[in-house]
N, CA, C and O atoms as a printed pandas DataFrame, in Angstrom:
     atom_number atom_name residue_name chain_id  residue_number  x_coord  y_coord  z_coord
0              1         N          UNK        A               1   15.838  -26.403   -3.403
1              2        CA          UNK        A               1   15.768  -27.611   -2.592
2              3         C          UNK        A               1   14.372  -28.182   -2.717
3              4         O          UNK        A               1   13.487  -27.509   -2.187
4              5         N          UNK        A               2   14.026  -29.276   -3.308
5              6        CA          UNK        A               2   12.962  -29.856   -3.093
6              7         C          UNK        A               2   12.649  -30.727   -2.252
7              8         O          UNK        A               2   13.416  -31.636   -1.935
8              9         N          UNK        A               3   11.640  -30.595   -1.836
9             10        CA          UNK        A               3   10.521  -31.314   -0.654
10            11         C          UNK        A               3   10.938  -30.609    0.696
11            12         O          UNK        A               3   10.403  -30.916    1.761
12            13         N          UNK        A               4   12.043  -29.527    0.580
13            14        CA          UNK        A               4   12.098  -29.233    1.488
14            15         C          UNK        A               4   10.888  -28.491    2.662
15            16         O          UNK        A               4   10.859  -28.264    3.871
16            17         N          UNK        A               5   10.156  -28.336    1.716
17            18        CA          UNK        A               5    9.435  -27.066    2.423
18            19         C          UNK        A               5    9.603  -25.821    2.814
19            20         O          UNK        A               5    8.692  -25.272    3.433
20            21         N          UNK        A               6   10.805  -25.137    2.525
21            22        CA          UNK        A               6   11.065  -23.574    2.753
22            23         C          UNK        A               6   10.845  -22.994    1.656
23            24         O          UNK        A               6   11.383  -23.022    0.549
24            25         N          UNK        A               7    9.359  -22.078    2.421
25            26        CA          UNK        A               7    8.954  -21.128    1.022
26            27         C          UNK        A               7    9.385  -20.243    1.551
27            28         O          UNK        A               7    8.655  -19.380    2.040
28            29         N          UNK        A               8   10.593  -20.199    1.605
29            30        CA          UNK        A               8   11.374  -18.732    1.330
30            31         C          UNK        A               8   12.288  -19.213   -0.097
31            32         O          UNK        A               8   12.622  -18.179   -0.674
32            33         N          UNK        A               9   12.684  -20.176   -0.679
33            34        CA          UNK        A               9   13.183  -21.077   -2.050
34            35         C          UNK        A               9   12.367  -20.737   -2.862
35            36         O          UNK        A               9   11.223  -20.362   -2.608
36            37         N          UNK        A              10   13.106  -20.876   -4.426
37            38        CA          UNK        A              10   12.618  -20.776   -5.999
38            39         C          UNK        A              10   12.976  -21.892   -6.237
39            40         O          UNK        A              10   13.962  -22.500   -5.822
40            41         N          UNK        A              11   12.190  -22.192   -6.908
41            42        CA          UNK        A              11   12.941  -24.139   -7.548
42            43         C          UNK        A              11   13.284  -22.920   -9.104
43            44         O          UNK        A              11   12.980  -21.742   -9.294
44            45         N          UNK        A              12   13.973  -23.860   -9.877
45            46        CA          UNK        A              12   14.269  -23.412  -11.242
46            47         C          UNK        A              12   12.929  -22.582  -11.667
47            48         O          UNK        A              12   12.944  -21.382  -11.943
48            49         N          UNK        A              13   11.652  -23.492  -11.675
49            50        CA          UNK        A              13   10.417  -22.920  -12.671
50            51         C          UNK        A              13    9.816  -22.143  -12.077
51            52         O          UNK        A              13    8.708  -21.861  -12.534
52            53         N          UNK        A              14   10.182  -21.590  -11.053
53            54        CA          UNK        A              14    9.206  -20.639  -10.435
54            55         C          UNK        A              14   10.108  -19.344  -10.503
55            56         O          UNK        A              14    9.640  -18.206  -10.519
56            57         N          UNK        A              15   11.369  -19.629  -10.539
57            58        CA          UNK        A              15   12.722  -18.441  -10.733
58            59         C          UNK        A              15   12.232  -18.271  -12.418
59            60         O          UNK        A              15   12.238  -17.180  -12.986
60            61         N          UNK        A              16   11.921  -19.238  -12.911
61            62        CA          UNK        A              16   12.297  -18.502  -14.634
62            63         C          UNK        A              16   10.546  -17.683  -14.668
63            64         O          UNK        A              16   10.383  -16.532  -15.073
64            65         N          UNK        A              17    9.487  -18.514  -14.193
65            66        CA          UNK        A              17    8.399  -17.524  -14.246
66            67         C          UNK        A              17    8.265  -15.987  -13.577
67            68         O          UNK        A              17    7.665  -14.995  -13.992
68            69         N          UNK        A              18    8.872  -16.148  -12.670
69            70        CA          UNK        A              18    9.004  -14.614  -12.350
70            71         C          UNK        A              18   10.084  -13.529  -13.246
71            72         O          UNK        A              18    9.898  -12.357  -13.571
72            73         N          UNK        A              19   11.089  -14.300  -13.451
73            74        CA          UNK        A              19   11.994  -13.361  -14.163
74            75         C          UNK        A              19   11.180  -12.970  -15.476
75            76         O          UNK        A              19   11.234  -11.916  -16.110
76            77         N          UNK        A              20   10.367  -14.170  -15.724
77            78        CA          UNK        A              20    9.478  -13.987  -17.360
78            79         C          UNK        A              20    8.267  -12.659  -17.387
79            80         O          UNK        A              20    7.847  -12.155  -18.428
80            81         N          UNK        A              21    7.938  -12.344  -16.297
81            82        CA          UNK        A              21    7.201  -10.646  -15.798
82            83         C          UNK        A              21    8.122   -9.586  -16.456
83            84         O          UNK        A              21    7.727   -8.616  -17.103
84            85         N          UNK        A              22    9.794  -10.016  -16.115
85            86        CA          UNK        A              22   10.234   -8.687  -16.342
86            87         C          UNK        A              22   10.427   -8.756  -17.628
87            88         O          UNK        A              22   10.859   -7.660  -17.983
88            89         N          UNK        A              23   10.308   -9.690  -18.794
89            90        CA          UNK        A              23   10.801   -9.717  -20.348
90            91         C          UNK        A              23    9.561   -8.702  -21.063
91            92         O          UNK        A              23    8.407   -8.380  -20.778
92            93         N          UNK        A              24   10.617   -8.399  -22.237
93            94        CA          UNK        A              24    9.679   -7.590  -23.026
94            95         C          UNK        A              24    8.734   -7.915  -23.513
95            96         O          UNK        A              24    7.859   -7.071  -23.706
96            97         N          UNK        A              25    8.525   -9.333  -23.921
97            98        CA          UNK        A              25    7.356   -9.982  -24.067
98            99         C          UNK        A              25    6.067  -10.440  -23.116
99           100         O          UNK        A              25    4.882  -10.704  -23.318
100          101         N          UNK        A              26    6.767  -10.401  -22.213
101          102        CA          UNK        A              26    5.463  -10.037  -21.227
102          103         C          UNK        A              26    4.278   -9.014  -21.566
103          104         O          UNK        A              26    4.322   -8.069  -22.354
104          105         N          UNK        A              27    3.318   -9.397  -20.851
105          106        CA          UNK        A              27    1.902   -8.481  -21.789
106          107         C          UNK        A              27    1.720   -7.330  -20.824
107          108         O          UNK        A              27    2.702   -7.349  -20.082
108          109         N          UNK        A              28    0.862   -6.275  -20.474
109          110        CA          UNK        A              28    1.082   -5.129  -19.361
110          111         C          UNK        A              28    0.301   -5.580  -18.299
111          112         O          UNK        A              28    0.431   -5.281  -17.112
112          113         N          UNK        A              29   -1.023   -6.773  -19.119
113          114        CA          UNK        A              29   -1.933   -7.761  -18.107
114          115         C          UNK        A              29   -0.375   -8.615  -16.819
115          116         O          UNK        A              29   -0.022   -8.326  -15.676
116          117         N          UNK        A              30   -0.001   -9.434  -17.597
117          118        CA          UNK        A              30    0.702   -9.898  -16.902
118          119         C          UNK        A              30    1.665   -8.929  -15.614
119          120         O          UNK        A              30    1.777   -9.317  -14.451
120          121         N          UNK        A              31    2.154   -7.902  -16.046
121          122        CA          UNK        A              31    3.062   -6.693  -15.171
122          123         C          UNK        A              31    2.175   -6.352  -13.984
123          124         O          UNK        A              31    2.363   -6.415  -12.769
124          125         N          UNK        A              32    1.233   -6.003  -14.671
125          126        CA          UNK        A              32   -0.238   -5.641  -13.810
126          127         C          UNK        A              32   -0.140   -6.597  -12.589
127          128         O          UNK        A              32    0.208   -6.273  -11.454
128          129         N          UNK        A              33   -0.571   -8.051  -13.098
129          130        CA          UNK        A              33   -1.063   -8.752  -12.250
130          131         C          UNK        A              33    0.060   -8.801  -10.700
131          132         O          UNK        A              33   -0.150   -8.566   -9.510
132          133         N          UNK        A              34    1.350   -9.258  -11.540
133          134        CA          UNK        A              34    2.726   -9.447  -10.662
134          135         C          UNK        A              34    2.673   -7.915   -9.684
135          136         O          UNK        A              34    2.593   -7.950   -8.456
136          137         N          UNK        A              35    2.721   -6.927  -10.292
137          138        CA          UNK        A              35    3.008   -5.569   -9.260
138          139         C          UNK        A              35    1.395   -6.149   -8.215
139          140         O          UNK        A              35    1.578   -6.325   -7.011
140          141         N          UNK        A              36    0.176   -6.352   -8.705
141          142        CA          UNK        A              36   -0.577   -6.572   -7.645
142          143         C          UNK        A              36   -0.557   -7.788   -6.618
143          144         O          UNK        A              36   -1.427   -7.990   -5.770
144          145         N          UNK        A              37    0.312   -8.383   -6.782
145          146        CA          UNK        A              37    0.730   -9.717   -6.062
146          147         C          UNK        A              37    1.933   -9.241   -4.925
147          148         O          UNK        A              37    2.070   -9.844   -3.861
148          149         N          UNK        A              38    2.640   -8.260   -5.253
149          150        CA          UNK        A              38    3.545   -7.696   -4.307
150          151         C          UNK        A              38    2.735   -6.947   -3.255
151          152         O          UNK        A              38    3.146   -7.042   -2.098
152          153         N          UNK        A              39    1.385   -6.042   -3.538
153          154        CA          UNK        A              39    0.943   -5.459   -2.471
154          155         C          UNK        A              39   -0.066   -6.558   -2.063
155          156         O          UNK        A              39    0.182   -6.405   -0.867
156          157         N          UNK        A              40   -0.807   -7.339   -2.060
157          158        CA          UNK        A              40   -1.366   -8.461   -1.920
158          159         C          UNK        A              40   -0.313   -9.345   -0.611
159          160         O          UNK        A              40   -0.203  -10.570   -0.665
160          161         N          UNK        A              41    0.329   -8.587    0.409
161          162        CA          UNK        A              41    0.948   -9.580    1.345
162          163         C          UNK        A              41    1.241  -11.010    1.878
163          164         O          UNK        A              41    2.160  -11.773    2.175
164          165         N          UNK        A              42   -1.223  -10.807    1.763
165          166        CA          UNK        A              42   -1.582  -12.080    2.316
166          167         C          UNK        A              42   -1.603  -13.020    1.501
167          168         O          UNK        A              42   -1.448  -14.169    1.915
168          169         N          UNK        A              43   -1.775  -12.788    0.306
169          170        CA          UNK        A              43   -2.526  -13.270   -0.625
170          171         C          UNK        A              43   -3.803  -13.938   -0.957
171          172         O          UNK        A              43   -4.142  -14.995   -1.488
172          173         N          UNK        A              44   -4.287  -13.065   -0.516
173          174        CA          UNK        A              44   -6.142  -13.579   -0.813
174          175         C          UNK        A              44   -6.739  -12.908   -1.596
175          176         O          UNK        A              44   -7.958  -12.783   -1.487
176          177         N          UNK        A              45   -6.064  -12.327   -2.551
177          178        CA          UNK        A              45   -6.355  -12.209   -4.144
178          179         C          UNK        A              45   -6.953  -10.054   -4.179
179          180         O          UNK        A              45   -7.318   -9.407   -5.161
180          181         N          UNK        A              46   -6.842   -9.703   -3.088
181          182        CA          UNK        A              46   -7.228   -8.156   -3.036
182          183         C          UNK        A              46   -6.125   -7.701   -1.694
183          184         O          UNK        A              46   -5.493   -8.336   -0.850
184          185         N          UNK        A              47   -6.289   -6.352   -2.010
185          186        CA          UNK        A              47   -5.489   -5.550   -1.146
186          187         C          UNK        A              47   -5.846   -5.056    0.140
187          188         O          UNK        A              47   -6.663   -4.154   -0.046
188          189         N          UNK        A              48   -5.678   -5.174    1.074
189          190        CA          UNK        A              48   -6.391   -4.510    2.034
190          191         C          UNK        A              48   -5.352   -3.318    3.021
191          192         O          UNK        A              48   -4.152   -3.044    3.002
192          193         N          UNK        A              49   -6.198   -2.970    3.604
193          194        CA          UNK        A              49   -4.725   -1.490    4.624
194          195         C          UNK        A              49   -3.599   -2.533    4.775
195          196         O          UNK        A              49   -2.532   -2.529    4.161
196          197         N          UNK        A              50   -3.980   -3.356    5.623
197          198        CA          UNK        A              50   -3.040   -3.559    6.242
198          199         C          UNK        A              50   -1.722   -4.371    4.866
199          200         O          UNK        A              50   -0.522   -4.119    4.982
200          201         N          UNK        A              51   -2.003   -4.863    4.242
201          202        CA          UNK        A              51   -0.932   -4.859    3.167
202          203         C          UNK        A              51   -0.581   -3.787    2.321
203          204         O          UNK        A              51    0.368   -3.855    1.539
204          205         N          UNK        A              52   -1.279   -2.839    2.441
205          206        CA          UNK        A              52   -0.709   -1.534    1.823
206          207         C          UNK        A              52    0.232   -1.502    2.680
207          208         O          UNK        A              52    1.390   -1.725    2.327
208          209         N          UNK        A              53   -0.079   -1.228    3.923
209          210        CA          UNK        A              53    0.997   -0.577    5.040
210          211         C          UNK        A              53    2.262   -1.625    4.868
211          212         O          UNK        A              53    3.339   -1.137    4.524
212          213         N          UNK        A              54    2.188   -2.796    5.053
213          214        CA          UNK        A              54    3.136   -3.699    5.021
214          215         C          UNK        A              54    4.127   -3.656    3.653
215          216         O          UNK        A              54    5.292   -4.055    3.637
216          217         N          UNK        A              55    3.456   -3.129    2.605
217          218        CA          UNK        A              55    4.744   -3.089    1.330
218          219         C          UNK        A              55    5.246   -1.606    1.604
219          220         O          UNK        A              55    6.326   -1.174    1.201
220          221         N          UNK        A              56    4.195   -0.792    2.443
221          222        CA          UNK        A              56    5.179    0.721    2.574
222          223         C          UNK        A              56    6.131    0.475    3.208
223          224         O          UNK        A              56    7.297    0.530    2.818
224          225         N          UNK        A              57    5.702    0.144    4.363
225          226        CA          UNK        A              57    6.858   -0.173    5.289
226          227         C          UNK        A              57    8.669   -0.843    4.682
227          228         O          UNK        A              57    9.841   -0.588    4.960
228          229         N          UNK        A              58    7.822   -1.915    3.617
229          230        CA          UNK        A              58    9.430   -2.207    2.981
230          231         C          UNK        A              58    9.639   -1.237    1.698
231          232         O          UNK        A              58   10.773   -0.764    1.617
232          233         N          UNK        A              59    8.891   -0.935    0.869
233          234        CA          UNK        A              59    9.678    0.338    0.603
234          235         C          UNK        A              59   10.296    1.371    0.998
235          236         O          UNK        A              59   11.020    2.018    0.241
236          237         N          UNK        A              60   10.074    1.711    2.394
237          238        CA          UNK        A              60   10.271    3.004    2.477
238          239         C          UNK        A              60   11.146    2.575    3.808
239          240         O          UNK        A              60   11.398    3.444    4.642
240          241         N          UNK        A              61   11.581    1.289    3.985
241          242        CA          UNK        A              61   12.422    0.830    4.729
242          243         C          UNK        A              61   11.821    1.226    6.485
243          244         O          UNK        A              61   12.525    1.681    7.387
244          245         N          UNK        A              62   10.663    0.957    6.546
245          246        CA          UNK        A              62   10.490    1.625    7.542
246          247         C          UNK        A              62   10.229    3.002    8.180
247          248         O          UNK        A              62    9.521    3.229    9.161
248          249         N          UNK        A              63   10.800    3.713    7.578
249          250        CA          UNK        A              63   11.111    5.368    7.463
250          251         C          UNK        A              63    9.910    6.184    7.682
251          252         O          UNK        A              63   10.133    7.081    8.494
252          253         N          UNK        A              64    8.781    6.171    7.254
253          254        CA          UNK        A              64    7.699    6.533    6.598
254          255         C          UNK        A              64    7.167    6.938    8.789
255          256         O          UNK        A              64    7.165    6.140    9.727
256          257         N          UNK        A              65    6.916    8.030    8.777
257          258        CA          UNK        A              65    5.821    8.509   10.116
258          259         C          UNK        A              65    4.690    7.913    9.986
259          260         O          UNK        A              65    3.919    8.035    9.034
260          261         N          UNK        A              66    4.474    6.885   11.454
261          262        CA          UNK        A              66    3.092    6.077   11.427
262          263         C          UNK        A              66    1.938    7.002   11.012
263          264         O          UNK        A              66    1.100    6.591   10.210
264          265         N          UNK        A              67    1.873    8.160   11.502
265          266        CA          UNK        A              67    0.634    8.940   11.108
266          267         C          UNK        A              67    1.171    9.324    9.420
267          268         O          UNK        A              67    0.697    8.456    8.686
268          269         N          UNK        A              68    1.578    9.826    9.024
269          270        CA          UNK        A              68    1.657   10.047    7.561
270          271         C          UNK        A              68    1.334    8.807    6.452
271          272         O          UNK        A              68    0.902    8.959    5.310
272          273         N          UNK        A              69    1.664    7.567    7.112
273          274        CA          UNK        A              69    1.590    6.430    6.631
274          275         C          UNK        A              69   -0.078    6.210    6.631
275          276         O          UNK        A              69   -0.559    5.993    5.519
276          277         N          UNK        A              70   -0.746    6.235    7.452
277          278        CA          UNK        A              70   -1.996    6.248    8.211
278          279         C          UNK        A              70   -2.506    7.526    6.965
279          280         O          UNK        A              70   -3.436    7.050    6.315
280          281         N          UNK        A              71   -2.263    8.515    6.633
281          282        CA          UNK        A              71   -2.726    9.211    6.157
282          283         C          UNK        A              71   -2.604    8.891    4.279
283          284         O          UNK        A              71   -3.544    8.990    3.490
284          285         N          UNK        A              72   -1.619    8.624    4.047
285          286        CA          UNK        A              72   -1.244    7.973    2.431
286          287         C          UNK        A              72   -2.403    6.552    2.579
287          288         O          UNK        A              72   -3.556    6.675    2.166
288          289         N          UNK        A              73   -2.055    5.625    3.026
289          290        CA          UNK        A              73   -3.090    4.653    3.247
290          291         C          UNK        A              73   -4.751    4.888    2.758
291          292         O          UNK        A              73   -5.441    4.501    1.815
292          293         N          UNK        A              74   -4.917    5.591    3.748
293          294        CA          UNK        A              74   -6.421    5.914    3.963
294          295         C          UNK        A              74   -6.671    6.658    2.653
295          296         O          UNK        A              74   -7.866    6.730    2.368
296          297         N          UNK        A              75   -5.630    7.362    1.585
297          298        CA          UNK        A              75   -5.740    8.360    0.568
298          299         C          UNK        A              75   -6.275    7.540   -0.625
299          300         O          UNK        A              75   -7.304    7.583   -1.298
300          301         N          UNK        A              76   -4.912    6.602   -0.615
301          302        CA          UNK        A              76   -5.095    5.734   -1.328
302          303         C          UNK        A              76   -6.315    5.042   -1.238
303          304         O          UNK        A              76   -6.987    5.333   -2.227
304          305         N          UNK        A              77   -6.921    4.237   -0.481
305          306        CA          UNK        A              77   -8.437    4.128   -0.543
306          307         C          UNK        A              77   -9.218    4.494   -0.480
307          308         O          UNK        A              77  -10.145    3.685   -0.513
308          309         N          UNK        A              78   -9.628    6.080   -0.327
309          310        CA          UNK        A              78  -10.206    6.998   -1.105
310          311         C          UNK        A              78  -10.185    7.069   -2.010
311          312         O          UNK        A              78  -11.378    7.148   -2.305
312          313         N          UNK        A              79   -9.318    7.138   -3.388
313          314        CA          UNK        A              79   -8.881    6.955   -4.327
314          315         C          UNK        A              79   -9.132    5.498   -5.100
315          316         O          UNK        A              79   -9.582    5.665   -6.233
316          317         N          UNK        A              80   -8.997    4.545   -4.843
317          318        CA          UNK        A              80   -8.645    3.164   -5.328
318          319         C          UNK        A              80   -9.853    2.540   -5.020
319          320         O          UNK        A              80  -10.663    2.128   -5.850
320          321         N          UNK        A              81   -9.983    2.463   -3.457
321          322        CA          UNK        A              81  -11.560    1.427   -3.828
322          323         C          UNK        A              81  -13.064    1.678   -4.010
323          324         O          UNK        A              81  -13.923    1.887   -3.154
324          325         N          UNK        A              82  -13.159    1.606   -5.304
325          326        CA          UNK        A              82  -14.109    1.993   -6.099
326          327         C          UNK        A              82  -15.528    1.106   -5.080
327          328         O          UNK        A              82  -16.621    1.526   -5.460
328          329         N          UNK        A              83  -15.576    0.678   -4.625
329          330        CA          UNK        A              83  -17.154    0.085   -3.987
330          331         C          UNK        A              83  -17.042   -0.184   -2.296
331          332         O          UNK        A              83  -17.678   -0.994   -1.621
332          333         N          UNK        A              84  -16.064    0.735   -1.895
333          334        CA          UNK        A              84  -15.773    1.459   -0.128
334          335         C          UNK        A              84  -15.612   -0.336    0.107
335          336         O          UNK        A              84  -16.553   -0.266    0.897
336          337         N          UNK        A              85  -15.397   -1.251    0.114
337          338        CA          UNK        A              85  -15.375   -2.160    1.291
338          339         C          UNK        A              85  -14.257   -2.697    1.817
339          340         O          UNK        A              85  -14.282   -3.787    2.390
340          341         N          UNK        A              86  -12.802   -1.741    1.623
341          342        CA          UNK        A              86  -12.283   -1.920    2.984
342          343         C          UNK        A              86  -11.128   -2.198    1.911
343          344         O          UNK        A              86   -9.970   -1.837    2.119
344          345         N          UNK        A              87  -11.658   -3.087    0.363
345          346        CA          UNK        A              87  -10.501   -3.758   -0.438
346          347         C          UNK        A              87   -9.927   -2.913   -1.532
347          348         O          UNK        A              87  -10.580   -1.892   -1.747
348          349         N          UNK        A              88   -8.814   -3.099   -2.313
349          350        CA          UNK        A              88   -8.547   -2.610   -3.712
350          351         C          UNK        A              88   -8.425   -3.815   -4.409
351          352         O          UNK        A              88   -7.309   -4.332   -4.451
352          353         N          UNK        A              89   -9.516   -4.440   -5.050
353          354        CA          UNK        A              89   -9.472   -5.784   -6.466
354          355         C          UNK        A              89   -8.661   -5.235   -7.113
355          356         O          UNK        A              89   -8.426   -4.027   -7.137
356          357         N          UNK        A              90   -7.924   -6.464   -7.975
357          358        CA          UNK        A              90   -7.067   -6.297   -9.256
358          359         C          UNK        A              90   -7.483   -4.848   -9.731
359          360         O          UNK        A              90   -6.650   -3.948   -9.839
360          361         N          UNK        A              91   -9.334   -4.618  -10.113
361          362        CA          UNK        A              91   -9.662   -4.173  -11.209
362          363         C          UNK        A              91   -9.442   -2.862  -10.899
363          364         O          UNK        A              91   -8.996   -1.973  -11.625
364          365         N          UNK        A              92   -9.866   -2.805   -9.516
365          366        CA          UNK        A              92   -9.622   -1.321   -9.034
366          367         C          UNK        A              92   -8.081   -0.710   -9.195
367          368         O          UNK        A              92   -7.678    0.409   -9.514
368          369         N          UNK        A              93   -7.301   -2.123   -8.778
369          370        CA          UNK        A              93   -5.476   -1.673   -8.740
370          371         C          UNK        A              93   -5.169   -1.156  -10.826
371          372         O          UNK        A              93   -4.370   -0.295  -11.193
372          373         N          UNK        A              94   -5.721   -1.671  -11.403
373          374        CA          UNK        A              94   -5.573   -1.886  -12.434
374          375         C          UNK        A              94   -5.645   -0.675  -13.304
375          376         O          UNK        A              94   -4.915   -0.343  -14.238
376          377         N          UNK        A              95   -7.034    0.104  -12.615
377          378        CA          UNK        A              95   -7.766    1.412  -12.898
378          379         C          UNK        A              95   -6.828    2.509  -12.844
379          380         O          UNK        A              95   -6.455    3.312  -13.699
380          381         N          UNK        A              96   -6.429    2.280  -11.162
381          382        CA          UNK        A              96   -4.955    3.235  -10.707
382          383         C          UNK        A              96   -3.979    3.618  -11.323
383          384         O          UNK        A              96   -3.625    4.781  -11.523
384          385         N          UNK        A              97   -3.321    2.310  -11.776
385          386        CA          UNK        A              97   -2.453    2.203  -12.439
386          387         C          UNK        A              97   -2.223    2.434  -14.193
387          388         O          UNK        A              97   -1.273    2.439  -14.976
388          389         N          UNK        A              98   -3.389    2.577  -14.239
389          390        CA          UNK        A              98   -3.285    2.542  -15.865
390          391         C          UNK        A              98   -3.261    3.638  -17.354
391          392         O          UNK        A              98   -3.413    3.636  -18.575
392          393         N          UNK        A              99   -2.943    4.523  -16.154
393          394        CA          UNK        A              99   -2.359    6.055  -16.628
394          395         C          UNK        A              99   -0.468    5.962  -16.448
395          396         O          UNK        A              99    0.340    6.871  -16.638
396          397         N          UNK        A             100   -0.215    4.571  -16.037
397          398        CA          UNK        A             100    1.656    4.704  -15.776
398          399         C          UNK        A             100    2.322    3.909  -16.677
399          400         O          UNK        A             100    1.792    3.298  -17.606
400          401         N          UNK        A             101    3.820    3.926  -16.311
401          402        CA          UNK        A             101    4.444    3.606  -17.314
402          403         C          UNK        A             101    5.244    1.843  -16.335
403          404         O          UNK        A             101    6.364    1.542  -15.923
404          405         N          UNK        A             102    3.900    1.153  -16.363
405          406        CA          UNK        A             102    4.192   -0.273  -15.712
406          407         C          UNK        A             102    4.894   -1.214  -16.781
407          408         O          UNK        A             102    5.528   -2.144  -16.281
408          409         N          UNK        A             103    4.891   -1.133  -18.176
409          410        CA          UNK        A             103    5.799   -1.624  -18.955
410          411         C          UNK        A             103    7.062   -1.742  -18.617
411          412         O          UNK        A             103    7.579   -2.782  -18.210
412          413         N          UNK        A             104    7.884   -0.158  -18.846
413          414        CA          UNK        A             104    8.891    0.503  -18.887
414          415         C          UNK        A             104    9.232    0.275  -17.433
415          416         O          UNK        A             104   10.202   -0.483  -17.402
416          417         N          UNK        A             105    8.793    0.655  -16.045
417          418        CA          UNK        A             105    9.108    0.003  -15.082
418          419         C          UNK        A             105    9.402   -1.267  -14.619
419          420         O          UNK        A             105   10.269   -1.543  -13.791
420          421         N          UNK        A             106    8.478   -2.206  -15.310
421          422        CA          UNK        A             106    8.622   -4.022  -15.015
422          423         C          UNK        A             106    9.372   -4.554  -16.112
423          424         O          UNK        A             106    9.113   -5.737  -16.333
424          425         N          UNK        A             107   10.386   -3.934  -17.008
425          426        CA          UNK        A             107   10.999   -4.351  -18.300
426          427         C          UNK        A             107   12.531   -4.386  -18.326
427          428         O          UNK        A             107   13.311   -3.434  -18.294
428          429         N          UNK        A             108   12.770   -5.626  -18.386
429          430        CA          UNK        A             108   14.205   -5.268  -18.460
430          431         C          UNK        A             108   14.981   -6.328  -19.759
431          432         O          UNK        A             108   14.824   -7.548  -19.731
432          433         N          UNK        A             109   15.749   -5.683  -20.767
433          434        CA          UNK        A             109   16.473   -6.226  -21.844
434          435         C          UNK        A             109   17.422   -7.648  -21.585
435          436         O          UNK        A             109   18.647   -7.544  -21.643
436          437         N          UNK        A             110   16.996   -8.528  -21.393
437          438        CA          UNK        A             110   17.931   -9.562  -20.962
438          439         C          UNK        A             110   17.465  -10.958  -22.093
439          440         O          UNK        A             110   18.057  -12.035  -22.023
């Protein structure tokens, strides 16, 4: 729907750019970027707790014990943010990730 204003809608070009992440031709930069745009909630270009917590929460459907959650969280940024201030940048998400198989996960034959 255009001009509607509900960004919860894909117009056509924004449906074919996202589906274009999952093609094999996609680069692992590009996979990269898209998986860091999903934990990125707010979108202000880095990760912070509270959008960690917010994509656990929908992965894990909720499920996840506030304190265990609280504890993965806090692990993870131990782990991930390389200069303590609270964020995980792309570069840091990038670092994380770049021992996995984000190809083969974000790829699908269509």
């Amino acid at each position: 729907e255009e001009g509607g204003g509900d960004e919860e809608t894909l117009d056509i070009k924004e449906f074919a750019t996202l589906m274009s992440v999952f093609s094999i031709r996609a680069t692992r930069e590009q996979k990269l970027r898209y998986a860091f745009k999903i934990y990125d909630c707010d979108g202000d270009g880095k990760i912070g707790k509270e959008d960690l917590q917010q994509t656990l929460e929908v992965i894990t459907s909720n499920k996840m014990e506030p304190e265990f959650m609280l504890l993965c969280v806090n692990q993870v940024f131990t782990e991930a943010d390389s200069d303590q201030d609270g964020y995980i940048e792309f570069d840091d998400f990038a670092k994380v990730v770049m021992n996995t198989d984000i190809e083969g996960k974000l790829t699908f034959d269509f």
